[in-house]
Every structure is written in C-alpha cells, then in structure tokens.
C-alpha positions in Angstrom: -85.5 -75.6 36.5 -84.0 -72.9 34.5 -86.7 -70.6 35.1 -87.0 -71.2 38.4 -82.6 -70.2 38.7 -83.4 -67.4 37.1 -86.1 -66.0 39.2 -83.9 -66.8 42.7 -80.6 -65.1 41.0 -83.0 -62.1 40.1 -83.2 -60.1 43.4 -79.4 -60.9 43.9 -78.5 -58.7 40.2 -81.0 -56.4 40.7 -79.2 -55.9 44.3 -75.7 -55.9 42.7 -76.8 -53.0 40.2 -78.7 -50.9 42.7 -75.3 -50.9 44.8 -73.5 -49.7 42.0 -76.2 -46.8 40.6 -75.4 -45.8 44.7 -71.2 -45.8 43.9 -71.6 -44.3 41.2 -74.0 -41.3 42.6 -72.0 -41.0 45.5 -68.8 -40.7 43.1 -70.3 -38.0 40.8 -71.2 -36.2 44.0 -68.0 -36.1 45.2 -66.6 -35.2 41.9 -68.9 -32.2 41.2 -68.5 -31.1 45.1 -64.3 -31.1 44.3 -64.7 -29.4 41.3 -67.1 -26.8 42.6 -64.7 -26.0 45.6 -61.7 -25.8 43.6 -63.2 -23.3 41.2 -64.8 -21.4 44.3 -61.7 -21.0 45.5 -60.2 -19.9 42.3 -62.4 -17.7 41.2 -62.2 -16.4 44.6 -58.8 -15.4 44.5 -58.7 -13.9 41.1 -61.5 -11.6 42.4 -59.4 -10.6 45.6 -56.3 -10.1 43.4 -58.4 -7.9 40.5 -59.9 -5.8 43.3 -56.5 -4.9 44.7 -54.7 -4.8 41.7 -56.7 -2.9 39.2 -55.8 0.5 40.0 -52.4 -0.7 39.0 -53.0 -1.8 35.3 -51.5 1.2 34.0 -48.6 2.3 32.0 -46.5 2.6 35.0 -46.7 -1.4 35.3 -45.0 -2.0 31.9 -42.9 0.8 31.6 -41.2 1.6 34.7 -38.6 -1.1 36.5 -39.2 -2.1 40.2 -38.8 0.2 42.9 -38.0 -0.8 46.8 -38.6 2.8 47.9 -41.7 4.1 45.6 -44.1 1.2 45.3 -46.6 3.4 44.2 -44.7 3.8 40.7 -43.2 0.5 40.3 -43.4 -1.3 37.5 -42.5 -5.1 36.1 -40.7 -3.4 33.2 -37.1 -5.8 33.5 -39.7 -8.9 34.5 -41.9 -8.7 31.7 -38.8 -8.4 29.3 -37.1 -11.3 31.0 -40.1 -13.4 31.0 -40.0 -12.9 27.2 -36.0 -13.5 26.8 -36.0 -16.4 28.9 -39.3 -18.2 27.2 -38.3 -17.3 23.8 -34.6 -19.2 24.4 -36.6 -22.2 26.4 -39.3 -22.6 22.8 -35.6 -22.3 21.2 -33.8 -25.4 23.2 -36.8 -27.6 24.0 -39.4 -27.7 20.7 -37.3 -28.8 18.0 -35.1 -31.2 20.9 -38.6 -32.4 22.2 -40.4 -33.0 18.3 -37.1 -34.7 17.0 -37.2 -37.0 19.8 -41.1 -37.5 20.0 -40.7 -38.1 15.6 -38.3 -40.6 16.6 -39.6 -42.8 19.3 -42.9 -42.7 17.6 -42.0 -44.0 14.2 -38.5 -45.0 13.8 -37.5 -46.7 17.4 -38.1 -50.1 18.2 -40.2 -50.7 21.1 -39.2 -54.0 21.8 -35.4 -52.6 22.5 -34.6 -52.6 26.2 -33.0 -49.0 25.8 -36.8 -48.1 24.5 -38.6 -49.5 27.1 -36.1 -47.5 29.6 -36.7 -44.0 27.7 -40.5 -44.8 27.3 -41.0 -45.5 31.4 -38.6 -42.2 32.2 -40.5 -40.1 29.8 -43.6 -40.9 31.8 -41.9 -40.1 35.5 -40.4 -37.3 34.0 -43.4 -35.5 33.0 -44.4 -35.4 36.9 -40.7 -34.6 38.4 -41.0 -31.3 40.7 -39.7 -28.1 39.1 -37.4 -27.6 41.5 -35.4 -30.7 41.0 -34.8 -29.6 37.3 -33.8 -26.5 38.8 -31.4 -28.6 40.9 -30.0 -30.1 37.9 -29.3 -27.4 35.9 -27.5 -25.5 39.0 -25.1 -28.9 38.9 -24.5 -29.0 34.9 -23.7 -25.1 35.3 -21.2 -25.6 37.9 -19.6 -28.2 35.9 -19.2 -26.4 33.0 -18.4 -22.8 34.2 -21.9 -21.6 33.4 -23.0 -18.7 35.6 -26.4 -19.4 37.0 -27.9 -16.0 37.3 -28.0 -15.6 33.3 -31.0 -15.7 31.3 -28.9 -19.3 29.3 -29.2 -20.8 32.4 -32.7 -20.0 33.1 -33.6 -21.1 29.9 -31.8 -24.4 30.3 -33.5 -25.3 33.2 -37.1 -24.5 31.6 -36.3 -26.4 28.7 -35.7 -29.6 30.6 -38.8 -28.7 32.6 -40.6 -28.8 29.5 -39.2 -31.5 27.1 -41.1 -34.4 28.5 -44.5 -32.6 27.8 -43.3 -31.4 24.3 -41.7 -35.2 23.5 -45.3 -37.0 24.6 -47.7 -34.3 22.8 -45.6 -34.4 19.9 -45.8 -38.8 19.7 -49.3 -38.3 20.8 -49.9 -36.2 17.6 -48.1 -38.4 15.2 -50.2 -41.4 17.2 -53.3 -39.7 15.7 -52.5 -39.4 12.3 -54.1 -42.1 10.3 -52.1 -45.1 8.9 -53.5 -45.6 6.1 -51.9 -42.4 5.3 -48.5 -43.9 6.2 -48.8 -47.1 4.2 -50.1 -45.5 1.1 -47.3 -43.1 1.0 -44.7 -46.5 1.6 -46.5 -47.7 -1.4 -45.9 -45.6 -3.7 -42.2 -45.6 -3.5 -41.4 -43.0 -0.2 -38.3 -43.8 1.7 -39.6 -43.8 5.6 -38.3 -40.5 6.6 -40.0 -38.9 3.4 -43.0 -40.6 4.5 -42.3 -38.8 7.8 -41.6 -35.4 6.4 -43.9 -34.6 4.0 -47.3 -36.4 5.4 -47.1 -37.6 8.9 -45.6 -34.8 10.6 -46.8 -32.0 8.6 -50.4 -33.6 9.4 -49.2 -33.3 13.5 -48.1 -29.9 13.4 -51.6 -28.5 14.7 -51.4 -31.2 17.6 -47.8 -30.4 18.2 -48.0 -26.9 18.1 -51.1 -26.8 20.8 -48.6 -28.9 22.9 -45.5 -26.8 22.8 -47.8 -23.7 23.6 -49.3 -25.0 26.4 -45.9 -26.4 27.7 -44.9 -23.1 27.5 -47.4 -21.6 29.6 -46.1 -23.8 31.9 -42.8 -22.6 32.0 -43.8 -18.7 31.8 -45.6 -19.4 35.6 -42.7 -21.0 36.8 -40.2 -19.4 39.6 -39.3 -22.5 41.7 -36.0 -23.9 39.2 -35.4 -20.1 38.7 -35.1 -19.0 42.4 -33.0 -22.1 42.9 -30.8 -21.4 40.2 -30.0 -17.4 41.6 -32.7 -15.4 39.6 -32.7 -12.3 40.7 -35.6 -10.6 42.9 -34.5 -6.8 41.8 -33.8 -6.0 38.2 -33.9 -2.2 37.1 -32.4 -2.7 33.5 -33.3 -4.6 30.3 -31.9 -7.8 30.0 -29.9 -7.5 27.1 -28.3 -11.0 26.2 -28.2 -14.6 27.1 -25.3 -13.5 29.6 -27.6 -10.7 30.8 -28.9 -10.8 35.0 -32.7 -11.2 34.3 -35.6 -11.9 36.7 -39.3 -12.7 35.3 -43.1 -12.0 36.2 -43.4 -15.0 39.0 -40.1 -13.9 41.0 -40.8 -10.3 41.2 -44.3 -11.1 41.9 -43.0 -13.3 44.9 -40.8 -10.5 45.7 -43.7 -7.8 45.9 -45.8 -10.2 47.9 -43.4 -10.3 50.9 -43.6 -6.3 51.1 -45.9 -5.4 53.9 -47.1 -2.0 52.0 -50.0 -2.0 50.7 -48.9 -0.5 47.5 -46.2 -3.4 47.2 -49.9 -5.8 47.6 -51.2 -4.0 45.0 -48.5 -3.7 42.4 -48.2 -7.3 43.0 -52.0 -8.3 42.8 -51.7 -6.0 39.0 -48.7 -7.9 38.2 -50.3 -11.2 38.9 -53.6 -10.1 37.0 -51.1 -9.0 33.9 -49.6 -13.0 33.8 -53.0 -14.8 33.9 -53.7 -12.9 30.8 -50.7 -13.9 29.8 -51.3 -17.9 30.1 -54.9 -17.2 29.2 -53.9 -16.3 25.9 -51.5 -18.2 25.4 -53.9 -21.3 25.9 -56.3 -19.0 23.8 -54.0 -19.5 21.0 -53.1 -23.4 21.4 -57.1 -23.7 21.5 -57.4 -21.9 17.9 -54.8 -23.5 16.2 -56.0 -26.9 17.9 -59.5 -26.1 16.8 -58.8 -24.3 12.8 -55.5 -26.7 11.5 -56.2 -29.8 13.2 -57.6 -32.2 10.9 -60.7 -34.7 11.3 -60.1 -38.4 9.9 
C-alpha cells in the first residue's frame, strides 16, 4: 500500500517542483532584465555627460569660481572647496557620534529594555528617511538656536544626521562580526568589559567601520536636497573660509549650471558632474581597499 502512495503522490511533487524551476526562471529573468536596463541607462548617461563634458576637464574647472556671464571659463573652484569643508565637518560630527553609539548598543545596552527596542526600530526607519526631511530638521534646530542656515556648520549638521544611522548600523554590524570567543577569552583573563571593548573588539572592527563611514560619506558628498532646503547658496565666487563661511558644493552648482540654456553652462556642468563621480568612485575605491587589506578572516 505504501508503494502504491507513493507512486500516485509522485506526478503531484514532480508537478509541484516543475512549477517552481518555472518561478524561479521567470524571477531570474526578471532580475537580470532590471539589472540590465538599469545599468543601460546608466552607463548611458555617463557616456552623454563625458561627451559633453570632457572638453571641460581642465584647469579652468578647479581653479577659477563660477561665472553667470562667461560660461566658457567657469569653474567649480568655491564648490569643490565647500564640498571639502562641509564633508570634512560632517566625518567630524557624525563618525565618532555614530561609532560611540553603534559600540554601545552592540555590547553594553540591554536589548530587552523598552528604551532599546525603541532606538533599535528607529535606527532602522531612519536609515531610509528622505534627505530632505533631515534637511527640514536641521533648518528648525537652527532657527531655534540662532544658527544661520546658509553656513557651512549648518550644512554639516544636516549631513551628519543624514548619515549617523548608516555609520551607527555598519559600526554594530562590524562589532557583530568579530568573533566571541575573542570577547570571552579576554573576560577571562581578568579585562573589565570596556577594556575588552577597547583593545580587542573594536580595534578588530575598525576595517569594517572604516569601509562604512566612507561609503556613508559618499553619500553625503552627492547630496544637494537638505542643502538647498537649508539656503545653500547656488553662486559662490570666494573660498569658504570658516564654519560661519557662505559655501555651496559640487551637486548645487551642478543643479545650478544645468538650468542654464547655454550650451557652455551644459557642458561645464556635464565636466563638473564627471569630476564628482570620480570623486564617489574613489572614495568607494578606498572603503573597498581598506575592506579588502585590514579586514580580518575568522
């Protein structure tokens, strides 16, 4: 009787696992199709913006300050500058913010706490808020405090917030992968917890940590939404030369350019943009070097 069960259920799994070899071809299909348009279109537009733009990566683009009456020899001197300025103070307020608070929810809070729970759900939404509302926020905690909003502080503020989620989750995500064993044999042999902390686990997540912050960072160095909202301005022709300093960075005068209906305005902007991607690129480039040459295999 058993054998004779067997044989009637037979054609019924062998139906059940043909229908999903078909799901799952039909999904990989899909997958490959999105994947193949999306870089089509990508690469698409970075050829368009490298033919327009390529006359234009010269000196004049990183030497000279924006121009609304000679396009031809404008340059993204002030934006380049105030990219730098304003991402230097954001690494400044967010990493050692985002690892302190990533060190501490990973070994030293208690996840069964209510407060803990709260944090660890908000840290999660927060990582997918719009820019723009961060931008929002900062504009509101400026007001309140007498902070001007068109100053490089302010920009950084808002960029730091922007980023502190991402920083806080790589950095617990880092300390996650550390083995315990390394933990436990460090507890028994007399280290405190926090010495346990300092000297093996986190040292052991710096790689990880570091590859996070970077690429958090890159982030932050393509953003222009929070910035816009918050009064950046579109034309800069001076340095910025403080945190107090009027500033503008590479995405705004790059938006800026792109509303010009000249066609050396199109092309300034298309070098400008071609001058940021190898900005992120290398910027990933490094997080990818120090990921691969410091991070440790257990």
């Amino acid at each position: 009787m058993a054998s004779l069960g067997a044989i009637a259920t037979a054609p019924l799994k062998a139906k059940r696992e043909g229908d999903k070899s078909a799901k799952s071809i039909v999904f990989m299909g899909v997958l490959w199709f999105t994947i193949f348009f999306s870089v089509l279109c990508l690469g698409t537009l970075l050829v368009n913006a490298f033919f327009d733009g390529w006359t234009r990566l010269d000196g004049n683009l990183i030497t000279r300050y924006s121009s609304t009456v000679l396009p031809e020899t404008a340059g993204a001197r002030a934006a380049i500058l105030g990219s730098a300025l304003v991402i230097v103070m954001t690494a400044v307020l967010a990493i050692p913010l985002g690892v302190a608070a990533g060190v501490y929810l990973e070994e030293f809070a208690d996840p069964r706490r209510w407060y803990n729970k709260i944090i660890e759900v908000n840290l999660t939404n927060l990582a997918a808020v719009p820019a723009i509302v961060y931008g929002m926020l900062t504009a509101g905690v400026a007001l309140s405090i007498g902070l001007p909003r068109r100053v490089v502080l302010a920009g950084a503020i808002a960029l730091a917030l922007l980023i502190l989620p991402v920083i806080i989750i790589t950095t617990r995500e880092a300390m996650r992968a550390v083995p315990r064993e390394i933990r436990e044999g460090s507890l028994a042999l007399g280290a405190t917890p926090l010495q346990t902390v300092w000297r093996q686990t986190l040292p052991s997540a710096v790689p990880g940590i570091a590859t996070g912050s970077i690429i958090a960072l890159s982030r932050a160095l393509g953003e222009a939404a929070p910035l816009l909202l918050l009064g950046g301005l579109v034309f800069v022709s001076y340095d910025p030369n403080g945190l107090f300093s009027g500033y503008t960075v590479l995405p705004i005068q790059i938006y800026d350019w792109v509303k010009e209906p000249q066609l050396a305005f199109q092309q300034v902007a298309s070098a400008a943009i071609i001058l940021m991607l190898g900005l992120l690129l290398l910027m990933n480039a490094v997080a990818i070097v120090i990921r691969n040459r410091y991070q440790k295999r257990w």
